[in-house]
C-alpha positions as CSV (number, residue, x, y, z in Angstrom):
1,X,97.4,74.9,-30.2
2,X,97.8,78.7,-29.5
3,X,101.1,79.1,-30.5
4,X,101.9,82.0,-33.2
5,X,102.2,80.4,-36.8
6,X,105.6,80.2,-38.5
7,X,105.0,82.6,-40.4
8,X,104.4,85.5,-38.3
9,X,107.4,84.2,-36.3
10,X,109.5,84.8,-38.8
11,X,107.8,88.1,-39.2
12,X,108.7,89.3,-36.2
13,X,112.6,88.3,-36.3
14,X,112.7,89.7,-39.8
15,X,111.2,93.1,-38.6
16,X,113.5,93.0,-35.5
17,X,117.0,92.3,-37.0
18,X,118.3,95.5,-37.2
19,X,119.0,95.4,-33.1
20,X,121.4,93.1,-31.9
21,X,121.4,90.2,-30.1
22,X,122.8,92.1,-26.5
23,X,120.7,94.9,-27.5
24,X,117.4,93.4,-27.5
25,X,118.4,91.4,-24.2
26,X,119.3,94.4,-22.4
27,X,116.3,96.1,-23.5
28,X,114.2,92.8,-22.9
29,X,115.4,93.2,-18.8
30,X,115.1,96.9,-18.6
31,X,111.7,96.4,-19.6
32,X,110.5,93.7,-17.8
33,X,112.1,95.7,-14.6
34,X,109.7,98.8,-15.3
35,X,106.8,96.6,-15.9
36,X,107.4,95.2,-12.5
37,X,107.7,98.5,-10.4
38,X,105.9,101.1,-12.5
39,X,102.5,101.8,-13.1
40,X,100.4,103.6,-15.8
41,X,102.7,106.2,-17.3
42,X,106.1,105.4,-16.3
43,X,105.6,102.1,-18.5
44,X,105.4,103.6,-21.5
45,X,107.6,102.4,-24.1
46,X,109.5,105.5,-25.9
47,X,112.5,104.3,-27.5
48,X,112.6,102.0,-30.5
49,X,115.0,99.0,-29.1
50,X,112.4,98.5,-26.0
51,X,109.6,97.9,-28.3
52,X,111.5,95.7,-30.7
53,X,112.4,93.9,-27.2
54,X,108.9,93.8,-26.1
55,X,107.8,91.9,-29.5
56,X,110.3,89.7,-29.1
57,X,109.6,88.6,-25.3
58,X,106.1,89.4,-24.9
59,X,104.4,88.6,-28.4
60,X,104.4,84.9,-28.0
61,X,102.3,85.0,-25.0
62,X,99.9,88.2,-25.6
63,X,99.2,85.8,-29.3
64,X,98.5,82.9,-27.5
65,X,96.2,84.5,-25.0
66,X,94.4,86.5,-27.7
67,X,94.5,83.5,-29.9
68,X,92.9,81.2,-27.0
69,X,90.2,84.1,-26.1
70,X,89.5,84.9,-29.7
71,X,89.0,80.7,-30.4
72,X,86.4,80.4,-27.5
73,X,84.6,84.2,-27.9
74,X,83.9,83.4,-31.6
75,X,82.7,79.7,-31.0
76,X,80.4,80.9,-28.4
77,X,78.7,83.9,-30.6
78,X,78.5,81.7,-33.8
79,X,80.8,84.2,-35.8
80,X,83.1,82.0,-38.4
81,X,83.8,85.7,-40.3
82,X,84.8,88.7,-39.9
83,X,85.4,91.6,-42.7
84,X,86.2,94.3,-40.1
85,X,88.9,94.3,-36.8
86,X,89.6,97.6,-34.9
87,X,92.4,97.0,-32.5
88,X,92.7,99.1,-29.7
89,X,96.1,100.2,-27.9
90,X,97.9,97.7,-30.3
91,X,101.1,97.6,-29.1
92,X,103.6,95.9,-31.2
93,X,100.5,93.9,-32.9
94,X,100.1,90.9,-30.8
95,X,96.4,90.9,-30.7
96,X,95.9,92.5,-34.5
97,X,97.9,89.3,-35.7
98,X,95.9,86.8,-33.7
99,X,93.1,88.0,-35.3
100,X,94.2,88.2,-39.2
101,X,95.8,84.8,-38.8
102,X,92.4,83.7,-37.7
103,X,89.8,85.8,-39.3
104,X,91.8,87.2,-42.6
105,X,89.4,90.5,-41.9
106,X,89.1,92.5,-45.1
107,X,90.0,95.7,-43.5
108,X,92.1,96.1,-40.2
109,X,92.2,99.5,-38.1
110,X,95.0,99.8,-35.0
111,X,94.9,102.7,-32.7
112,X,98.3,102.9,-30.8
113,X,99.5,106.5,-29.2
114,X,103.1,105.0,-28.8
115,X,105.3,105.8,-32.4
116,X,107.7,103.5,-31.0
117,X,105.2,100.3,-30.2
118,X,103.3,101.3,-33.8
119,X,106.6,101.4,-36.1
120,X,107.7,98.1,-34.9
121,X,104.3,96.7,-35.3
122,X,104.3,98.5,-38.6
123,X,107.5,96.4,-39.6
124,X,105.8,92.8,-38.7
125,X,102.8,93.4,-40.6
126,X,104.8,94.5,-43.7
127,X,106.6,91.7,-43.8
128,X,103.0,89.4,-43.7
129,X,102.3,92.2,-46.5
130,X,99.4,93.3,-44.1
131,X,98.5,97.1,-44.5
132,X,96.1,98.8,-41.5
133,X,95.0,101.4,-41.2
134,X,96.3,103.5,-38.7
135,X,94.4,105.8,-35.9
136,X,97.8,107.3,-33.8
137,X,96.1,108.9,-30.9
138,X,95.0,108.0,-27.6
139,X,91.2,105.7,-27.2
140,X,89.6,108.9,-25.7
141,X,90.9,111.4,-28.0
142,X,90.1,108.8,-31.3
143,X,87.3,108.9,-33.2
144,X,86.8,104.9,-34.1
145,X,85.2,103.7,-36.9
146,X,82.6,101.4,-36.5
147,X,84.2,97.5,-37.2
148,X,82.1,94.0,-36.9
149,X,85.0,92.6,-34.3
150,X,86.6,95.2,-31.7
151,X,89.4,93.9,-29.3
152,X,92.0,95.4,-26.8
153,X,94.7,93.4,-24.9
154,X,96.2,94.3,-21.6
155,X,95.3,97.8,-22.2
156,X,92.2,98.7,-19.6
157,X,94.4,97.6,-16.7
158,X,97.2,100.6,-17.4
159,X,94.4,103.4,-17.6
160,X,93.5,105.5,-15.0
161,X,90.6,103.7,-12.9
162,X,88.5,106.6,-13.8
163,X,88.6,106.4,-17.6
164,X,87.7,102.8,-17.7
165,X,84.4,102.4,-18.2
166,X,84.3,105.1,-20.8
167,X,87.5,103.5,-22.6
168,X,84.9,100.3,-22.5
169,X,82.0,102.1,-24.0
170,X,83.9,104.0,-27.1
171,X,84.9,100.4,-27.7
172,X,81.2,98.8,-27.4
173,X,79.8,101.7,-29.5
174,X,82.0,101.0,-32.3
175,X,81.9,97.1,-32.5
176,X,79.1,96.0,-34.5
177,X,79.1,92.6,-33.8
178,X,81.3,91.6,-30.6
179,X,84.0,93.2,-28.5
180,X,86.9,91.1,-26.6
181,X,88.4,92.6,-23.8
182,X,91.8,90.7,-22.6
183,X,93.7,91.7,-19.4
184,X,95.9,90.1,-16.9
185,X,95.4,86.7,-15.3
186,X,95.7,88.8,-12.1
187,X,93.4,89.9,-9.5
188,X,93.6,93.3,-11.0
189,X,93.5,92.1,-14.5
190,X,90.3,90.4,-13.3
191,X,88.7,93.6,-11.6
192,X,88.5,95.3,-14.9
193,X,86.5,92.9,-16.6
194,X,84.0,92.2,-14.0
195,X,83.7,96.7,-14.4
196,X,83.1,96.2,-18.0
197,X,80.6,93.5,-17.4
198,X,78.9,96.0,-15.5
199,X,79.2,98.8,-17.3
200,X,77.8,97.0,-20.4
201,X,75.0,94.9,-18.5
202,X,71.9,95.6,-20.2
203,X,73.2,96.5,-23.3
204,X,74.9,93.9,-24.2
205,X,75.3,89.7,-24.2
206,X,77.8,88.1,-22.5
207,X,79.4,85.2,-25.0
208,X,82.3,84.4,-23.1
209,X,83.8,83.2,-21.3
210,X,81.0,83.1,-18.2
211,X,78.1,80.5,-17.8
212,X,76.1,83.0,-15.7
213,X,75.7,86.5,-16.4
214,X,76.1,86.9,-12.6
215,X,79.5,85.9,-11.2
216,X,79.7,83.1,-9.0
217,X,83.3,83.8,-7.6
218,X,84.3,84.3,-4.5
219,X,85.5,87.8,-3.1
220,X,89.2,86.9,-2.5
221,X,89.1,84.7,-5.9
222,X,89.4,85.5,-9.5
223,X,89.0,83.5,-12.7
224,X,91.2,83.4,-15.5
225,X,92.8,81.1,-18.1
226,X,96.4,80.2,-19.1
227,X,98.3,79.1,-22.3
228,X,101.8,77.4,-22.6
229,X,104.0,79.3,-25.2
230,X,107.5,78.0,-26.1
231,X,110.4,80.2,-26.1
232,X,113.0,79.8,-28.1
233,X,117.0,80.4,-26.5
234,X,116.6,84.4,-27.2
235,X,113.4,84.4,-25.7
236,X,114.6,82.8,-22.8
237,X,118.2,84.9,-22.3
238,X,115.4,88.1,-22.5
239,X,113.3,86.5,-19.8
240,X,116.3,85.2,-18.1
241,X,114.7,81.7,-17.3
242,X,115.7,78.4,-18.7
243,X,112.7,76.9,-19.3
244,X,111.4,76.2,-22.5
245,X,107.8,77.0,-22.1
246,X,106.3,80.0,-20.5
247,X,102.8,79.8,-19.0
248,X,100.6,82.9,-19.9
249,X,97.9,83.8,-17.3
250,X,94.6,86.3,-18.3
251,X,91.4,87.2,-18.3
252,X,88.5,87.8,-20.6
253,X,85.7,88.6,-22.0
254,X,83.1,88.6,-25.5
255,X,80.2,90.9,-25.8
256,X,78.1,90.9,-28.5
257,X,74.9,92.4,-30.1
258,X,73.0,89.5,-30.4
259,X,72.2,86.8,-28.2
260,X,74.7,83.9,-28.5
261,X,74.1,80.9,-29.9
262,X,76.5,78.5,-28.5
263,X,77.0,80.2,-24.9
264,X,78.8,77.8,-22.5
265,X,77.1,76.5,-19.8
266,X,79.7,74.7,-18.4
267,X,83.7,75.6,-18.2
268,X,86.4,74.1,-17.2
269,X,88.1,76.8,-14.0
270,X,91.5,74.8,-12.9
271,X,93.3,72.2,-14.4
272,X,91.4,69.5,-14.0
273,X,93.0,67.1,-11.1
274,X,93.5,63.7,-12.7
275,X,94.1,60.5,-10.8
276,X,94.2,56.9,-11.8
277,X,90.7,56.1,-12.7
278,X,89.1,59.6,-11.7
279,X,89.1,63.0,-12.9
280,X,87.8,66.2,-11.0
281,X,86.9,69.4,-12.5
282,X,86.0,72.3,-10.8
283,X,83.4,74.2,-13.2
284,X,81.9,77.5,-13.6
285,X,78.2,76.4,-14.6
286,X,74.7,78.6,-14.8
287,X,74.3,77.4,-11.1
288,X,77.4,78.4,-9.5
289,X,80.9,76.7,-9.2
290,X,80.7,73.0,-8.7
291,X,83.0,69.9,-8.8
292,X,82.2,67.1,-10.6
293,X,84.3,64.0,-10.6
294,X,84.3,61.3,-13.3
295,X,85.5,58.0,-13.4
296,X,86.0,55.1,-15.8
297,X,82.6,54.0,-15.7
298,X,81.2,57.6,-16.7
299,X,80.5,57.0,-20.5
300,X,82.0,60.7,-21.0
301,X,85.5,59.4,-19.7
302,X,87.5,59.0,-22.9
303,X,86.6,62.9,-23.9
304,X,87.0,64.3,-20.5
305,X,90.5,63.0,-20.7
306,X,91.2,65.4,-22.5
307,X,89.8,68.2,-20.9
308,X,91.8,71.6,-20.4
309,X,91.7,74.5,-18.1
310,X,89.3,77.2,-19.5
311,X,87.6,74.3,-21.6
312,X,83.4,74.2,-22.6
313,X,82.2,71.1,-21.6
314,X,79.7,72.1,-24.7
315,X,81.5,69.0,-26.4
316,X,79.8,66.4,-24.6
317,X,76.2,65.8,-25.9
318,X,73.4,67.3,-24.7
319,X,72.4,64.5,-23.3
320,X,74.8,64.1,-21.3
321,X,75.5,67.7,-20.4
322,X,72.3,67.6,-18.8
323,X,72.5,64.7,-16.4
324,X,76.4,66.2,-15.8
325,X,75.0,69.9,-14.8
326,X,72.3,67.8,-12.7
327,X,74.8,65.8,-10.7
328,X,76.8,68.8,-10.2
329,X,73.8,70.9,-9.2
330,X,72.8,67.7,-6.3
331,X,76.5,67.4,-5.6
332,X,77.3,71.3,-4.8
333,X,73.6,71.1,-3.2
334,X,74.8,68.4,-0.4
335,X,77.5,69.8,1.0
336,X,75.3,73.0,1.6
């Protein structure tokens, strides 16, 4: 459902060719080793062979995330288009392409300080004959122009701490209609959202993904979301695994300047534990985190078969979201 389409596939083997087969594997590893032991700085990506790597292995799953964020974020604020899409720390154009498959904005800006990350990227959007432009400096030396949609993707989480919350700012003051911040599914990944939630409480609305503006999770907890991406037999030889699927794990989240219209009040916050005749969900909802277990006999069964971690349970009818937010509110309330 998330998966990149063919065609940018093919894009980014097309703009990737020119490095072999051992190269890009080699590169592929020494990558994923600095990404593993390094922090901030030291995983910077200089040289042109580790960024054509790091579209090959790490595209997939950075599209399907943004793809997946980007599906829920603009459901939630009632946006179905978008003439406008700055891209901030762009890397080799994961995000940017999520959104022009999606969106086909007008105009596209990308700010990425690496030459390396922004000529590969530059080589898959010419060959989807996509022309941004560019802004090749760093988010607090940029001046951005002011775009409807404004997203970054894994990029908070290697800033220094300190330049965080104004990184998030610059980005809210030039997104005229909603920003989408994606990070790692990690604890870490998760800290630097909830700080952008705070930095931007009060000024803006919280689309997505939370029921509550108020977090409901517990200290030693974090939410976030996952997609299964496919690999294909070079993917895999880069990742050295064997598997064919790879399961991305993040976090986000969709400001915007008006209130939202379709704001979850109910989503889906594990994969749901399915057993004959029963299903339980654990939920983030407006009155905390709750379970709520449904069997054959619950009219809603046949849809919440086929229920999926990070799901709105906005597709049941209102009718019967209610009386499911009530049970779970008297449910949670009993084992007080």
């Amino acid at each position: 459902m998330h998966e990149m389409t063919s065609e940018t596939q093919a894009a980014i083997k097309k703009a990737t060719e020119d490095f072999s087969r051992d190269t890009l594997i080699a590169s592929g590893k020494k990558v994923s080793d600095r990404y593993r032991s390094e922090m901030g700085e030291r995983k910077r990506l200089n040289k042109l062979q580790e960024a054509a790597a790091y579209a090959v292995s790490r595209m997939p799953a950075t599209y399907g995330a943004a793809h997946f964020a980007l599906t829920q974020s603009l459901q939630a604020a009632g946006i179905s288009q978008i003439r406008t899409c700055l891209d901030c720390g762009s890397g080799t154009g994961a995000v940017a392409l999520a959104s022009m498959d999606m969106l086909q904005p007008e105009r596209l800006f990308l700010l990425e300080r690496e030459p390396a990350m922004a000529e590969i990227c530059r080589r898959i959007l010419d060959e989807k004959q996509i022309r941004p432009m560019w802004l090749e400096n760093s988010l607090p030396d940029a001046e951005l122009p002011s775009c409807e949609l404004v997203t970054e993707g894994y990029m908070l989480v290697e800033l220094p701490e300190q330049t965080r919350i104004p990184a998030v700012l610059k980005m809210w003051d030039a997104a005229s209609e909603m920003l989408v911040l994606i990070e790692p599914g990690t604890p870490e990944g998760f800290s630097v959202i909830q700080t952008a939630k705070k930095a931007l409480a009060g000024m803006a609305y919280l689309a997505a993904p939370c029921a509550a503006d108020h977090c409901p999770m517990e200290k030693d907890d974090w939410c976030h979301f996952s997609v299964r991406i496919s690999r294909d037999q070079l993917h895999k030889q880069i990742k050295s695994g064997s598997a064919p699927y790879e399961d991305e794990k993040f976090c986000y989240a969709a400001f915007t300047r008006k209130a939202p219209p379709s704001r979850t009040q109910s989503r889906i916050l594990r994969h749901p534990i399915i057993l004959p005749g029963k299903i339980t969900a654990e939920m983030c909802t407006a009155d905390g985190i709750v379970q709520k277990v449904f069997t054959k006999k619950d009219p809603l069964w046949k849809r919440v078969r086929k229920i999926k971690w990070g799901d709105s349970l906005e597709m049941l009818p209102d009718s019967d979201m209610a009386q499911c937010r009530a049970d779970c509110v008297k449910k949670d309330r009993s084992n007080d």
